[in-house]
mmCIF file of the C-alpha atoms, coordinates in Angstrom:
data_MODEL
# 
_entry.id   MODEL 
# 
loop_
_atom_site.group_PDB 
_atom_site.id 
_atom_site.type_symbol 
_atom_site.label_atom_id 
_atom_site.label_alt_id 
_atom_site.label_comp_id 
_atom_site.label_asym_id 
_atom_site.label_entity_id 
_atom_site.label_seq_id 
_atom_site.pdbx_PDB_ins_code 
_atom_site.Cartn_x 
_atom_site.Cartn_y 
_atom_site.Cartn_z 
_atom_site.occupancy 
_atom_site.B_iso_or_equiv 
_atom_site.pdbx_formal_charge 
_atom_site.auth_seq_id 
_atom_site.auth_comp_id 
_atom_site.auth_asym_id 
_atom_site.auth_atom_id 
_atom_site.pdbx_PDB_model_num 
ATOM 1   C CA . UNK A 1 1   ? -46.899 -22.334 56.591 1.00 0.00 ? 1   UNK A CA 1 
ATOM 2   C CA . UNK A 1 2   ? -48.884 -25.067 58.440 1.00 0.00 ? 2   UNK A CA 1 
ATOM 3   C CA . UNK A 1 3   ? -47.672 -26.174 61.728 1.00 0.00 ? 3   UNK A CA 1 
ATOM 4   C CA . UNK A 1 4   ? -46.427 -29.273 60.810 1.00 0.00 ? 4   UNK A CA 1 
ATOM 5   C CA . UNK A 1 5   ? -44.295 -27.681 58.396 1.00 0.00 ? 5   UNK A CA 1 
ATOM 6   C CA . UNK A 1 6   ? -43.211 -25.138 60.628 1.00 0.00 ? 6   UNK A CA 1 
ATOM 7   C CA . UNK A 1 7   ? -42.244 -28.189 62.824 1.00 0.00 ? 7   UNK A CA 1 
ATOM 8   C CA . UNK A 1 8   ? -40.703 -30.045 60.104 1.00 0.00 ? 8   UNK A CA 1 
ATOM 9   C CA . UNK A 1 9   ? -38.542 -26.966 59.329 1.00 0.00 ? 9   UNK A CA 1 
ATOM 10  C CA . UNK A 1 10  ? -37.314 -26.868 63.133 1.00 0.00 ? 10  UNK A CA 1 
ATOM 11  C CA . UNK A 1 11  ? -36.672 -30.810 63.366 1.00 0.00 ? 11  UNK A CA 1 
ATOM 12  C CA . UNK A 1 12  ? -34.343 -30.545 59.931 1.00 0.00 ? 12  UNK A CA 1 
ATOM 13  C CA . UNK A 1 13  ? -32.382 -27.525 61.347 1.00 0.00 ? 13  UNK A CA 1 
ATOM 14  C CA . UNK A 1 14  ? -31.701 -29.521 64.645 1.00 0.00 ? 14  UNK A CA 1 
ATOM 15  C CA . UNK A 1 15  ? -30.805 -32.730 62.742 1.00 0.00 ? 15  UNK A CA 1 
ATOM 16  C CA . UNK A 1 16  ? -28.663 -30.813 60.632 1.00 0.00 ? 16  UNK A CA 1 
ATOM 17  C CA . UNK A 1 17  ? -26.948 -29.106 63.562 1.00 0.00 ? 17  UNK A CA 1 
ATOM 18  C CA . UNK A 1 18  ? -26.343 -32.047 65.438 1.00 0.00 ? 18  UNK A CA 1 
ATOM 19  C CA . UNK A 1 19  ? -25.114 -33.923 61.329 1.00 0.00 ? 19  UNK A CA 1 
ATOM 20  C CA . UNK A 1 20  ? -22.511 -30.745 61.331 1.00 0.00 ? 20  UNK A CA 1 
ATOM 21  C CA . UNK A 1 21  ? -21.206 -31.525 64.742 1.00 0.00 ? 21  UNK A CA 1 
ATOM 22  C CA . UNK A 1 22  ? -21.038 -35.219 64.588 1.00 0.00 ? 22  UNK A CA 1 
ATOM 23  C CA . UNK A 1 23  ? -18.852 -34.579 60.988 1.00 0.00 ? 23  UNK A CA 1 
ATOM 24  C CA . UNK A 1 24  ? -16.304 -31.957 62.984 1.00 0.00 ? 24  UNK A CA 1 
ATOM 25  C CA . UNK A 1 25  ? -15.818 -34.931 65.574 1.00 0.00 ? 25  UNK A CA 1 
ATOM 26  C CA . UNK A 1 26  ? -15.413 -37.679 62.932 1.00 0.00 ? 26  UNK A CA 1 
ATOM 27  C CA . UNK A 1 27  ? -18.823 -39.130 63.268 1.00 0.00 ? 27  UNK A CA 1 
ATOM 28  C CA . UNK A 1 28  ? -19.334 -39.636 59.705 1.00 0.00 ? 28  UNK A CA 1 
ATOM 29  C CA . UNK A 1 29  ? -21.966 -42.414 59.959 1.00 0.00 ? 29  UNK A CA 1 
ATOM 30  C CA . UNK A 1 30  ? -23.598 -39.850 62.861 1.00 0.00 ? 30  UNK A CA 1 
ATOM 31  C CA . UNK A 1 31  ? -23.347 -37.054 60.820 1.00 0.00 ? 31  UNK A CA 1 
ATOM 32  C CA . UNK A 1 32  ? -24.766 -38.553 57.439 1.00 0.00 ? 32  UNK A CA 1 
ATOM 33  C CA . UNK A 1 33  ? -27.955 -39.895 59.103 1.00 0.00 ? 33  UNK A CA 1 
ATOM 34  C CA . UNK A 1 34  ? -28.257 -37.013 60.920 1.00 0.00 ? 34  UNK A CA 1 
ATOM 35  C CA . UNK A 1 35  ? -27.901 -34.497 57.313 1.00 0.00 ? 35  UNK A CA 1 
ATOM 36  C CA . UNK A 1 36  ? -30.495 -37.207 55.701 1.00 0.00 ? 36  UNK A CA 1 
ATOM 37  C CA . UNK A 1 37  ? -33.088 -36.732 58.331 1.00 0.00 ? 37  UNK A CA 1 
ATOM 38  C CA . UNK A 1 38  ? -32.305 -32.637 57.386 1.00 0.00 ? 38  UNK A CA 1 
ATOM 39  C CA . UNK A 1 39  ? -32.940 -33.007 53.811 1.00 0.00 ? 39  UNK A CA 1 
ATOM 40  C CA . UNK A 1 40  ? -36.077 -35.667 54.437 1.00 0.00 ? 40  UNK A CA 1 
ATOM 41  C CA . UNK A 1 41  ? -37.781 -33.167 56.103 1.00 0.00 ? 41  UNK A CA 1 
ATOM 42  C CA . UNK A 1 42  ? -36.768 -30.196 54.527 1.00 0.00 ? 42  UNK A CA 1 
ATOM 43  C CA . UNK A 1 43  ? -35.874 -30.757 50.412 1.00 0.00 ? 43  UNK A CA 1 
ATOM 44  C CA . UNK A 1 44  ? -35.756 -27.313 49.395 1.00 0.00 ? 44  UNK A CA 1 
ATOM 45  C CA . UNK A 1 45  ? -32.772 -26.730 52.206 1.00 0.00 ? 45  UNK A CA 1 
ATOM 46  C CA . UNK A 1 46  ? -30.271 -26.307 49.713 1.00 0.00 ? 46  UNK A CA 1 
ATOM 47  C CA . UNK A 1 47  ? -27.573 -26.113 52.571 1.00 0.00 ? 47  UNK A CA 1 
ATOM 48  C CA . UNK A 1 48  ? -28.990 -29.096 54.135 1.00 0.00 ? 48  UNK A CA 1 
ATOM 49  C CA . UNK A 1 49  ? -28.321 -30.865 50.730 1.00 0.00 ? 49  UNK A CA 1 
ATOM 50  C CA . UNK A 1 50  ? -24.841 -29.576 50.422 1.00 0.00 ? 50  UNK A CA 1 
ATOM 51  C CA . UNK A 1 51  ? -24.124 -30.396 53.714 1.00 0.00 ? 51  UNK A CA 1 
ATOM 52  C CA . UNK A 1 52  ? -24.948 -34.182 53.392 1.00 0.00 ? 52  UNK A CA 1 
ATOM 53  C CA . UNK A 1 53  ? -22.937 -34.042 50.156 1.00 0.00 ? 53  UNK A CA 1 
ATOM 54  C CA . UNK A 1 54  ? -20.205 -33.117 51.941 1.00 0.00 ? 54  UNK A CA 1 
ATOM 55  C CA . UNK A 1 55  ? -20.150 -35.896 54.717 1.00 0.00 ? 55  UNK A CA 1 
ATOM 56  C CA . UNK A 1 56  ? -20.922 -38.716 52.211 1.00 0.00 ? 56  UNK A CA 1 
ATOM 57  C CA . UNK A 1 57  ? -17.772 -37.513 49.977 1.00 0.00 ? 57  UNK A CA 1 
ATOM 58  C CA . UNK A 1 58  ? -15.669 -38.197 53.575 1.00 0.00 ? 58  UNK A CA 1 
ATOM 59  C CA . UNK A 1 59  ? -17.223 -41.559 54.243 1.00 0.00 ? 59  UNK A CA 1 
ATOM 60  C CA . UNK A 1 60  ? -15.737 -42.377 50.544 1.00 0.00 ? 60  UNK A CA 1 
ATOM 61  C CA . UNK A 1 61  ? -19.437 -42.911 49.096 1.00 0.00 ? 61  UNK A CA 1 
ATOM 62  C CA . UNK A 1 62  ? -18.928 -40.387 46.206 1.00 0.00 ? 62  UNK A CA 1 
ATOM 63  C CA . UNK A 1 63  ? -22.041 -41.724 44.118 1.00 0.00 ? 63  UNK A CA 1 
ATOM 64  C CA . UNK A 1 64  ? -24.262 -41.050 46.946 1.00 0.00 ? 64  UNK A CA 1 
ATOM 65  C CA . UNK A 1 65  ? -22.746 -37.832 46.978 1.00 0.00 ? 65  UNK A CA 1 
ATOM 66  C CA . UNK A 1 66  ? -23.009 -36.497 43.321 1.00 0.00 ? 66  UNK A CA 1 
ATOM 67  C CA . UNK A 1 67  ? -26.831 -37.796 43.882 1.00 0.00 ? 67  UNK A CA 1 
ATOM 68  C CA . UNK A 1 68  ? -26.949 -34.950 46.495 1.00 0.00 ? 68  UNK A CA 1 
ATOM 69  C CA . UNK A 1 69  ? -24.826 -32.674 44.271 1.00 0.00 ? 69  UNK A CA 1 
ATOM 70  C CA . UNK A 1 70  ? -27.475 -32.945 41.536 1.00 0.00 ? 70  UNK A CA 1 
ATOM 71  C CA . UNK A 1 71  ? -30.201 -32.243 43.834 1.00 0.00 ? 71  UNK A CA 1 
ATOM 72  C CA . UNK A 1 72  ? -28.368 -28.888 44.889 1.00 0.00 ? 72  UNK A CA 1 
ATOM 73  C CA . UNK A 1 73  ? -27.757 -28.426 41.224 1.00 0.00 ? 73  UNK A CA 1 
ATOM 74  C CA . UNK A 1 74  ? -31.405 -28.580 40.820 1.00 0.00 ? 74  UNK A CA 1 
ATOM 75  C CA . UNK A 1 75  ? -32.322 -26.035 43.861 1.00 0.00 ? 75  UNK A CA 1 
ATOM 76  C CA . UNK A 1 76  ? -29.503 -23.592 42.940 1.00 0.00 ? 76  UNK A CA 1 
ATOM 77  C CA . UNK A 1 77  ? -29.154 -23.875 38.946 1.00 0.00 ? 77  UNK A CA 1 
ATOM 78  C CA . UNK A 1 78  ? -27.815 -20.338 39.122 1.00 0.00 ? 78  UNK A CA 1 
ATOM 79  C CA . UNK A 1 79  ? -25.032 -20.268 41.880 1.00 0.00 ? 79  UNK A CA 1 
ATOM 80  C CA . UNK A 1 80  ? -22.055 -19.465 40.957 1.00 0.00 ? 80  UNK A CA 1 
ATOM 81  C CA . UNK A 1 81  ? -20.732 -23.043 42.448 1.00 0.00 ? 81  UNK A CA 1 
ATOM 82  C CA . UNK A 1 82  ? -23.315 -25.066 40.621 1.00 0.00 ? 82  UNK A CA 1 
ATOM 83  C CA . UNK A 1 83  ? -20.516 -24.907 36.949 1.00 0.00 ? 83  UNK A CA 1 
ATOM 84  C CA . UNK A 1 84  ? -18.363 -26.353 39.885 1.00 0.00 ? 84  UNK A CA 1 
ATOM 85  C CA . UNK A 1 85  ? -19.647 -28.955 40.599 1.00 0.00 ? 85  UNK A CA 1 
ATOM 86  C CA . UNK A 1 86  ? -21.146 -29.937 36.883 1.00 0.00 ? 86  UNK A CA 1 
ATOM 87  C CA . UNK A 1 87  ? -17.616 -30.590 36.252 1.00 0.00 ? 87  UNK A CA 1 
ATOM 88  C CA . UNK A 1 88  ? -17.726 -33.395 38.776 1.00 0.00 ? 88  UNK A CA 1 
ATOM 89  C CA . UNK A 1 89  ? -19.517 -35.029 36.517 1.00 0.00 ? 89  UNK A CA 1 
ATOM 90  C CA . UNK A 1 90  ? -17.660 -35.117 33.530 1.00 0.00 ? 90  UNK A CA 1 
ATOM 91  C CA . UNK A 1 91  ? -16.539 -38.438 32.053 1.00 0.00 ? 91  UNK A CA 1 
ATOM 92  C CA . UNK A 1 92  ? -12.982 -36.207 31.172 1.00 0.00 ? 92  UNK A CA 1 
ATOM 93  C CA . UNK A 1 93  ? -10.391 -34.973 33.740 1.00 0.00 ? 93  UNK A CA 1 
ATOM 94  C CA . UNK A 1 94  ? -10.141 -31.621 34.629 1.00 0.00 ? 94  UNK A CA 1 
ATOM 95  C CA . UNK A 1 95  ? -6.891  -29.583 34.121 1.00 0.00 ? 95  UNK A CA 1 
ATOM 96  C CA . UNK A 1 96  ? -5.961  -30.108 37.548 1.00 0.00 ? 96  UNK A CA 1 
ATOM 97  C CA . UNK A 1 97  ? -6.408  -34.055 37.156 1.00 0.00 ? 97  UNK A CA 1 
ATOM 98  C CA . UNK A 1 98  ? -4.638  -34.219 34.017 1.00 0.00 ? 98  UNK A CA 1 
ATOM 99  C CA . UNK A 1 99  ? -1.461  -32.274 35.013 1.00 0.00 ? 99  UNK A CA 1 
ATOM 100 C CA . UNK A 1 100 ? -1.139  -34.348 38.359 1.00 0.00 ? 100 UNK A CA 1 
ATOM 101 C CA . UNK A 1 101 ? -1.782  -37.280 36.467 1.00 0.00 ? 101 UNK A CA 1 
ATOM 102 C CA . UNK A 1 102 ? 0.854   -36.676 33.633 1.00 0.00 ? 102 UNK A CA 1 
ATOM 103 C CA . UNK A 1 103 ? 3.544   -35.768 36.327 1.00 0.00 ? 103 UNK A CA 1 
ATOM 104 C CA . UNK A 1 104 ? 2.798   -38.169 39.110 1.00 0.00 ? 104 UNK A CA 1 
ATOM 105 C CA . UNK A 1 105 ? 3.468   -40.894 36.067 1.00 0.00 ? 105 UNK A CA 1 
ATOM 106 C CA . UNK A 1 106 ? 6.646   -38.877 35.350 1.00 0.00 ? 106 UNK A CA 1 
ATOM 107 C CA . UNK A 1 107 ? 7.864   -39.665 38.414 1.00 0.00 ? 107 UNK A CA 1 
ATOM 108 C CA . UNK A 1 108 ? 7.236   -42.879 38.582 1.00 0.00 ? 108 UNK A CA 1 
ATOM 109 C CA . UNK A 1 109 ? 4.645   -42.799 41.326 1.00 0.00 ? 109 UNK A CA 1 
ATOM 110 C CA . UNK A 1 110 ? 2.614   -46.212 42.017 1.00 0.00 ? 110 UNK A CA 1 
ATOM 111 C CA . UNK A 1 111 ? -0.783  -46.256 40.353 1.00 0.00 ? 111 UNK A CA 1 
ATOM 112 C CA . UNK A 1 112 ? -2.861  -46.578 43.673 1.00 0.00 ? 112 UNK A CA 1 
ATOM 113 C CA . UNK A 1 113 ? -1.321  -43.056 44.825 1.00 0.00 ? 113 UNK A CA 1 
ATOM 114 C CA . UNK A 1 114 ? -2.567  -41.170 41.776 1.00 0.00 ? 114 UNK A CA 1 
ATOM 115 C CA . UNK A 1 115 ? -5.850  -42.508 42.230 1.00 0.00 ? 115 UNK A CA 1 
ATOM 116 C CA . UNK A 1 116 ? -5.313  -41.570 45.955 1.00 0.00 ? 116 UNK A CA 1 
ATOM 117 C CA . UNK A 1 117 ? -4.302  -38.026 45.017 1.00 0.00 ? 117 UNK A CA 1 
ATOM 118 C CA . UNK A 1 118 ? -7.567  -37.465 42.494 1.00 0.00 ? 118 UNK A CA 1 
ATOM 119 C CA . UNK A 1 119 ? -9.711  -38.955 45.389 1.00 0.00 ? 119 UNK A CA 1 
ATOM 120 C CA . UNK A 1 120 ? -8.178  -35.681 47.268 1.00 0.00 ? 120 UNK A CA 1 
ATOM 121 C CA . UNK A 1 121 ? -9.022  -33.414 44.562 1.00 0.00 ? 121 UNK A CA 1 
ATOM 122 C CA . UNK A 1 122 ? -12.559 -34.510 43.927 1.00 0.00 ? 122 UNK A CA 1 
ATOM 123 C CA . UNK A 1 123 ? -13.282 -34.580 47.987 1.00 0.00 ? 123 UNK A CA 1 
ATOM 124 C CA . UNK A 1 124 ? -12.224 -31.112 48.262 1.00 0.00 ? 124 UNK A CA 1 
ATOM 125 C CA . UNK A 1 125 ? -13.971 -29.703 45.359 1.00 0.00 ? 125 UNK A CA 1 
ATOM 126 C CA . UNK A 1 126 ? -17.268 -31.289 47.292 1.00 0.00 ? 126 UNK A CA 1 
ATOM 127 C CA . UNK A 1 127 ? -16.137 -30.128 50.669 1.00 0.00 ? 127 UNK A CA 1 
ATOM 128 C CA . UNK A 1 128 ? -15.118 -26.041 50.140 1.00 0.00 ? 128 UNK A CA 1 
ATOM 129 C CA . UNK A 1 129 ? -18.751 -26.154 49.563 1.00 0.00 ? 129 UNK A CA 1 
ATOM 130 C CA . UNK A 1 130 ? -19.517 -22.647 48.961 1.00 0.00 ? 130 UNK A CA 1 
ATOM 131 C CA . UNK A 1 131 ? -15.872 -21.469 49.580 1.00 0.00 ? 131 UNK A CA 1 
ATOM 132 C CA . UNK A 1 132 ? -14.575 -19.831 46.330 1.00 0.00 ? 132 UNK A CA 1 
ATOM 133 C CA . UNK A 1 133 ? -12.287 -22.004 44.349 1.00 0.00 ? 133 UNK A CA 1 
ATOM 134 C CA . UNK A 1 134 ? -9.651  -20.446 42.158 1.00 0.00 ? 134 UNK A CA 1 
ATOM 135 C CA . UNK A 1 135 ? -7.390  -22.116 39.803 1.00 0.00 ? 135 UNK A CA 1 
ATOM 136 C CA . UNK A 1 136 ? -5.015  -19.866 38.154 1.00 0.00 ? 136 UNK A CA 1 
ATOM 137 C CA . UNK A 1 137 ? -2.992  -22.568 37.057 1.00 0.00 ? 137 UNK A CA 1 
ATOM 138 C CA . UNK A 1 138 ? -3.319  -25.936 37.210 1.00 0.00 ? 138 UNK A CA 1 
ATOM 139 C CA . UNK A 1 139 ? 0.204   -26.940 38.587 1.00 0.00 ? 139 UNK A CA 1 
ATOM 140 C CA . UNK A 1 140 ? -0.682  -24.940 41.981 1.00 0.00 ? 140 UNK A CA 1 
ATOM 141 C CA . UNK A 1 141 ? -2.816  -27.257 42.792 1.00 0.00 ? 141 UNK A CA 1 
ATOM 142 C CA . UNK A 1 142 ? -2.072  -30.579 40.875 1.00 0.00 ? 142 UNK A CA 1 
ATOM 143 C CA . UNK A 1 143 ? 1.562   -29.635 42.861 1.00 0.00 ? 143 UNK A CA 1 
ATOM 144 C CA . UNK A 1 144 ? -0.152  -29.618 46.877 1.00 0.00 ? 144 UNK A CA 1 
ATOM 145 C CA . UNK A 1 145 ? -2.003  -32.919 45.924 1.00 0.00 ? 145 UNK A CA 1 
ATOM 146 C CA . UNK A 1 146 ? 0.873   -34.923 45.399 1.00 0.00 ? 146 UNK A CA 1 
ATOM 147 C CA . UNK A 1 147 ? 2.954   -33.674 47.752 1.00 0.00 ? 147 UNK A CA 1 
ATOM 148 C CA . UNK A 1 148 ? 0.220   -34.418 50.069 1.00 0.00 ? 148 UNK A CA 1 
ATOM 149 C CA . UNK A 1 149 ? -0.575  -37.524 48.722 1.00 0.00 ? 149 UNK A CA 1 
ATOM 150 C CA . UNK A 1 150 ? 3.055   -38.737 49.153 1.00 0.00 ? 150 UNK A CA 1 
ATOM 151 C CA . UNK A 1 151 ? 3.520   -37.508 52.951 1.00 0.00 ? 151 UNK A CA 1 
ATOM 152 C CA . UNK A 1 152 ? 0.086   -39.281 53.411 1.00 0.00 ? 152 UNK A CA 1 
ATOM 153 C CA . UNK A 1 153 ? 2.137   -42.466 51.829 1.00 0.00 ? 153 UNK A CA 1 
ATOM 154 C CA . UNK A 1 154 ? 5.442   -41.740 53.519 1.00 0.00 ? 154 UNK A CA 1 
ATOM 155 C CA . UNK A 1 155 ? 7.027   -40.902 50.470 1.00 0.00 ? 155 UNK A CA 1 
ATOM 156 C CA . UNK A 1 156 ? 9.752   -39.112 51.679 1.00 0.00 ? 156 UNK A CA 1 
ATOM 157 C CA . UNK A 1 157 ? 9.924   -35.653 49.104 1.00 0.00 ? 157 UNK A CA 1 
ATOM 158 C CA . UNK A 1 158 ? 10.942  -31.947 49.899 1.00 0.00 ? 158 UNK A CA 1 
ATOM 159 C CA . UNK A 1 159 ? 8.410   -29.329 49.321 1.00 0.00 ? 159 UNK A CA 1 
ATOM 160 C CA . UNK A 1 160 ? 11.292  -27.734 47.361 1.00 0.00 ? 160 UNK A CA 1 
ATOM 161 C CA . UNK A 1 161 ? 11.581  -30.513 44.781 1.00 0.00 ? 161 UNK A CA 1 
ATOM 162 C CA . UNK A 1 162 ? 7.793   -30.893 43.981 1.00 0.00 ? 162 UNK A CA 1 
ATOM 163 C CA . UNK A 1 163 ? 7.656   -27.159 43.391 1.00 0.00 ? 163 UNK A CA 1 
ATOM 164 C CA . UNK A 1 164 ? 10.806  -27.285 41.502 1.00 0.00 ? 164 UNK A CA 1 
ATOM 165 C CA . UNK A 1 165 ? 9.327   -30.423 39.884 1.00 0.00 ? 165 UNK A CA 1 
ATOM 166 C CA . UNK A 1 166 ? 6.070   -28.413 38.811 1.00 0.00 ? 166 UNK A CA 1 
ATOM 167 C CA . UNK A 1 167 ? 7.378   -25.250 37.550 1.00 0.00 ? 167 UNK A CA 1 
ATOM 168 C CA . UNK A 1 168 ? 6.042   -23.239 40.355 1.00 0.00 ? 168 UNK A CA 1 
ATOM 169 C CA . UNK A 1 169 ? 6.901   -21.580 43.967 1.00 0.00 ? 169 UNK A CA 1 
ATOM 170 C CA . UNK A 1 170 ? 7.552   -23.144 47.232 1.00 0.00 ? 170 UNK A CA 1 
ATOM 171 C CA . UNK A 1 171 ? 4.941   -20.918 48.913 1.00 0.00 ? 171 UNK A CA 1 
ATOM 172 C CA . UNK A 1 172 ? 2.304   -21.987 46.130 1.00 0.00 ? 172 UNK A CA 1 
ATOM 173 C CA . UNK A 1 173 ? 3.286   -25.124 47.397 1.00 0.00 ? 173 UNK A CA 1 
ATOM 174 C CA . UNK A 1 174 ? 2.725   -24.959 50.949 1.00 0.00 ? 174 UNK A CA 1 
ATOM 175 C CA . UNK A 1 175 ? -0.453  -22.688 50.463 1.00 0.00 ? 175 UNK A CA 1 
ATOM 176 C CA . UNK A 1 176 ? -2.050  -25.127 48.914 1.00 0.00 ? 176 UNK A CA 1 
ATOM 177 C CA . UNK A 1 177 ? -1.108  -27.994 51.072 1.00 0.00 ? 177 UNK A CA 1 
ATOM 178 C CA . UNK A 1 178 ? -2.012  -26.333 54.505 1.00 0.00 ? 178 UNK A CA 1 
ATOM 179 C CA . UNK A 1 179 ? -5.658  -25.686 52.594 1.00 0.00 ? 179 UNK A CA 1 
ATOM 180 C CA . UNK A 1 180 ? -5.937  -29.355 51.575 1.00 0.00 ? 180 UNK A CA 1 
ATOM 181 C CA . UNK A 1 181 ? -4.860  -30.286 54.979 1.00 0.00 ? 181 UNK A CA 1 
ATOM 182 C CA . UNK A 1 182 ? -7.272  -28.124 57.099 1.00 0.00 ? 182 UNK A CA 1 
ATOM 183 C CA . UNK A 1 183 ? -10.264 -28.678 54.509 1.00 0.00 ? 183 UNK A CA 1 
ATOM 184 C CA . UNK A 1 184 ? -10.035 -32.406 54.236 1.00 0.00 ? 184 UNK A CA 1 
ATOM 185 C CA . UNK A 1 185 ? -8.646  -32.617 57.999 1.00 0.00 ? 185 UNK A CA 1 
ATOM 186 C CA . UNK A 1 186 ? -5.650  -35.104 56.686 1.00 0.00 ? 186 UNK A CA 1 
ATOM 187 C CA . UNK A 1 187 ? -3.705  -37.312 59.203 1.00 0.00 ? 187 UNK A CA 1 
ATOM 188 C CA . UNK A 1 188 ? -0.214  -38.739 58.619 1.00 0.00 ? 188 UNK A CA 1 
ATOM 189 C CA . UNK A 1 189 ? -1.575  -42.195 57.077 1.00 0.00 ? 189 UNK A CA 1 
ATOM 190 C CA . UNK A 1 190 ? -4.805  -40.929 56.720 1.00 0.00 ? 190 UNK A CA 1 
ATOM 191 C CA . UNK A 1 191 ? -7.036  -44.325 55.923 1.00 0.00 ? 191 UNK A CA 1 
ATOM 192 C CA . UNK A 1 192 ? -8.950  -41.941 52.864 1.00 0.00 ? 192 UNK A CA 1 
ATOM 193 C CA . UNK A 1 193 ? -5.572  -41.771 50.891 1.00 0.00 ? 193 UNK A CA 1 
ATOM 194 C CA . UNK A 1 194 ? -3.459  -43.941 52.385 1.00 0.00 ? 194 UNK A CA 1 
ATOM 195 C CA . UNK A 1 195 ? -2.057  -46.287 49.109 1.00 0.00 ? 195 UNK A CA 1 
ATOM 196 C CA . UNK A 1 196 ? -0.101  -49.359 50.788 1.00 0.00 ? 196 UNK A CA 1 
ATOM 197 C CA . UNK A 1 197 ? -0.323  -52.687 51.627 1.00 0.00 ? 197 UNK A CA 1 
ATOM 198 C CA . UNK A 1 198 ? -0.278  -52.006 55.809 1.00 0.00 ? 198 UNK A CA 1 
ATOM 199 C CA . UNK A 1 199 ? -1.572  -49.078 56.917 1.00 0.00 ? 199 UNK A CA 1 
ATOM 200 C CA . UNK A 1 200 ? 0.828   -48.333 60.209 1.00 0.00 ? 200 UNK A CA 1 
ATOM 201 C CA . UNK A 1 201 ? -1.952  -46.528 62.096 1.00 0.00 ? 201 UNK A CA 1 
ATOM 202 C CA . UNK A 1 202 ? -3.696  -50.099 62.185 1.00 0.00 ? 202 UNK A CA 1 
ATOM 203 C CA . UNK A 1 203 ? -0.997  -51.291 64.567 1.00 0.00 ? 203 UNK A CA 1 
ATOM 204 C CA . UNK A 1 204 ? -1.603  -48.146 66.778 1.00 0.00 ? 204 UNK A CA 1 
ATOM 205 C CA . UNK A 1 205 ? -5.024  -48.971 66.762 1.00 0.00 ? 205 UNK A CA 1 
ATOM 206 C CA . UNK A 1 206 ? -4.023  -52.547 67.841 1.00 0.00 ? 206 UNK A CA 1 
ATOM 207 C CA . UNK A 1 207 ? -2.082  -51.211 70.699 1.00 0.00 ? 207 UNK A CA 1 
ATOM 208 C CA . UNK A 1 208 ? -4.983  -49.422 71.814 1.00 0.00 ? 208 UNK A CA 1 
ATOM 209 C CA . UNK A 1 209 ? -7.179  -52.148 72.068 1.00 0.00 ? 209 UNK A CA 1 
ATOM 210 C CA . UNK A 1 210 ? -4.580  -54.019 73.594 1.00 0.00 ? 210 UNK A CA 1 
ATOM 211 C CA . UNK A 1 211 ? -4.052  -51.466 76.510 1.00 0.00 ? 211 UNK A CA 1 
ATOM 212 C CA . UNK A 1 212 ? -7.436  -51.005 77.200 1.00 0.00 ? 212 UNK A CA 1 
ATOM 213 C CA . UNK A 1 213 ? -8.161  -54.793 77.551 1.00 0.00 ? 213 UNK A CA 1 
ATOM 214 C CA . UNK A 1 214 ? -5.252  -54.945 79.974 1.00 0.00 ? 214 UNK A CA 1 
ATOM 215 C CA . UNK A 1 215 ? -6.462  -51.997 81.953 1.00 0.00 ? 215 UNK A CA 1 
ATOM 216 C CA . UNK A 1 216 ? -9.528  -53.560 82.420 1.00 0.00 ? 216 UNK A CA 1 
ATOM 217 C CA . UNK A 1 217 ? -7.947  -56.947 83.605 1.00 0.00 ? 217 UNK A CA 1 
ATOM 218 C CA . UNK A 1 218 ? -5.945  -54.697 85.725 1.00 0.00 ? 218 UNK A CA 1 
ATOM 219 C CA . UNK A 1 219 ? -8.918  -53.132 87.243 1.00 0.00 ? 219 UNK A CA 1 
ATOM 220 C CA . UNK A 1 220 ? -10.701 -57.120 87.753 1.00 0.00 ? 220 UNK A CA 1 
ATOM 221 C CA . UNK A 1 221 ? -11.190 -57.400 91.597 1.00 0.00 ? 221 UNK A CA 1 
# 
């Protein structure tokens, strides 16, 4: 290897360093610049590419981040993820889609939080990255995303009544939803899934603002 390219490859692992850091602190428009610098500089990375995948899927811009999907696909045609993430994209639903989709409707839930709750799903296929994914049955997991999806909404529900509701166990239940929850990093209104007409955290975000501007004219000499 020449010695630009031996610098190249040092610069990308740096940038993509610093693009895995800035997406743990919520730095998404950090981190994604930061992961595309990686992947300019070194292509064949295929972690590189997954990684930027993963931050574009939680700034929402899920073309951008099939586009790095494919060109994963492309450096890793045989990894065991790669039938994964081929399902992503399918013009069809997958079983998971189809069953939360079928009894979200059941139950009368508004239109924007289904979409809200397949948003979920497709985000976490993209972010367990290389994690295994196992679906034994569809209702396990098609069961966590609505739940969460309707705490995210404060859609008051018991984890007892969605499992009940699905044909499966309270502990499947909660499993699922503490994984969806750590993975995806989920807040109580969380603006990614959030389905209503105000989002409440706005007005906590307006109180900030509003407390620091009155420190500051507390702190004028």
């Amino acid at each position: 290897m020449s010695k630009k390219g031996r610098s190249d490859r040092s610069r990308a692992k740096q940038h993509n360093k610093q693009g895995l850091q800035a997406y743990q602190n919520w730095d998404i428009e950090q981190a994604v610049q930061e992961l595309e610098a990686a992947v300019r500089l070194a292509p064949d990375e295929s972690d590189y590419v997954l990684n930027l995948a993963c931050a574009l899927a939680r700034s929402g811009d899920f073309d951008q981040a099939l586009k790095a999907l494919a060109d994963f696909m492309r450096l890793e045609p045989q990894s065991p993820i790669t039938s994964r993430f081929e399902q992503l994209f399918s013009s069809g639903m997958d079983e998971v889609e189809q069953t939360l989709t079928e009894k979200m409707k059941d139950a009368d839930i508004p239109l924007k939080q289904i979409g809200a709750a397949i948003q979920m799903w497709m985000e976490y296929r993209i972010t367990v990255g290389r994690q295994r994914l196992v679906i034994r049955k569809p209702e396990t997991w098609a069961s966590a995303l609505d739940y969460t999806v309707r705490k995210v909404n404060l859609h008051p529900v018991s984890r007892q009544h969605i499992a009940d509701f699905y044909g499966i166990s309270d502990s499947s239940v909660r499993t699922h939803h503490e994984d969806l929850v750590e993975t995806l990093d989920i807040m109580p209104c969380d603006y990614r899934y959030f389905a209503g007409e105000e989002n409440p955290l706005d007005k906590l975000v307006e109180a900030a603002e509003l407390l620091e501007r009155l420190e500051r004219q507390f702190q004028e000499a």
